[in-house]
C-alpha positions, 0 to 999 in steps of 0.5 A: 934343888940340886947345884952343880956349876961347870967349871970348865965353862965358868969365867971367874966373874964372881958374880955367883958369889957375891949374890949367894955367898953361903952357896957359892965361892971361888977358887982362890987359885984360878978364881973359878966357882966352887959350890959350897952347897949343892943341896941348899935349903928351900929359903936361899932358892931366890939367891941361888936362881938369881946367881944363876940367871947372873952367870955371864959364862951359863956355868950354873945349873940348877936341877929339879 
């Protein structure tokens, strides 16, 4: 699984964060989302989809 987030589209919800904080964080300049891992392992896969789905900008993709 590969994670790429756009940060233009992303809103600073945080919401990323705080459900898969070992992939995700936010800048602390203008909040926006920073990927940790964009290649994280096969047992965070539930978190990274949920954090996805939870986007409320749809600024997370996740690649196959």
């Amino acid at each position: 699984m590969n994670v790429i987030a756009d940060k233009e589209k992303c809103i600073g919800a945080g919401q990323c964060a705080l459900i898969a904080a070992d992939v995700f964080d936010q800048n602390d300049g203008d909040g926006r989302v920073l990927v940790l891992d964009p290649a994280p392992p096969r047992e965070l896969l539930a978190q990274v989809e949920q954090a996805a789905a939870g986007c409320p900008a749809l600024a997370i993709t996740l690649q196959r």
